[in-house]
C-alpha positions in Angstrom: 5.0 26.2 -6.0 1.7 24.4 -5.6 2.3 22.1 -8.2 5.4 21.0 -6.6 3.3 20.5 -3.4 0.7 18.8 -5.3 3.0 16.3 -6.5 5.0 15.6 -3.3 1.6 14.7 -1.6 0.3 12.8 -4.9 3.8 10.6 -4.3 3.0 10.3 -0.5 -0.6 8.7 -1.6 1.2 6.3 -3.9 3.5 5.3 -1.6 1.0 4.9 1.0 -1.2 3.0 -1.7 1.6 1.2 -2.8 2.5 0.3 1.2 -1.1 -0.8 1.9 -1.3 -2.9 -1.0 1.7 -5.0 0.3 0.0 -5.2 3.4 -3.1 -6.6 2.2 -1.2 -9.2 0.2 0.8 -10.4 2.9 -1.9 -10.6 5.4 -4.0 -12.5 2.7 -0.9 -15.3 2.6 -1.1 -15.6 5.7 -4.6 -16.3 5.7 -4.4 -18.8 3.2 -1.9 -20.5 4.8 -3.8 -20.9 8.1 -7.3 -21.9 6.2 -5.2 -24.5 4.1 -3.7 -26.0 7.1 
């Protein structure tokens, strides 16, 4: 029982990470883009 909670919120925080991380990538793109520019 908590061990199953434990791992749905541990797969929440990865996704989340995982989210974020894309985020950060495609804002930094853009970024370079406009600098380069």
């Amino acid at each position: 029982m908590w061990l199953d909670r434990f791992e749905k919120t541990n797969e929440m925080l990865l996704n989340f990470n995982n989210l974020s991380s894309v985020r950060l990538q495609q804002m930094s793109e853009r970024f370079m883009h406009h600098t380069r520019t």
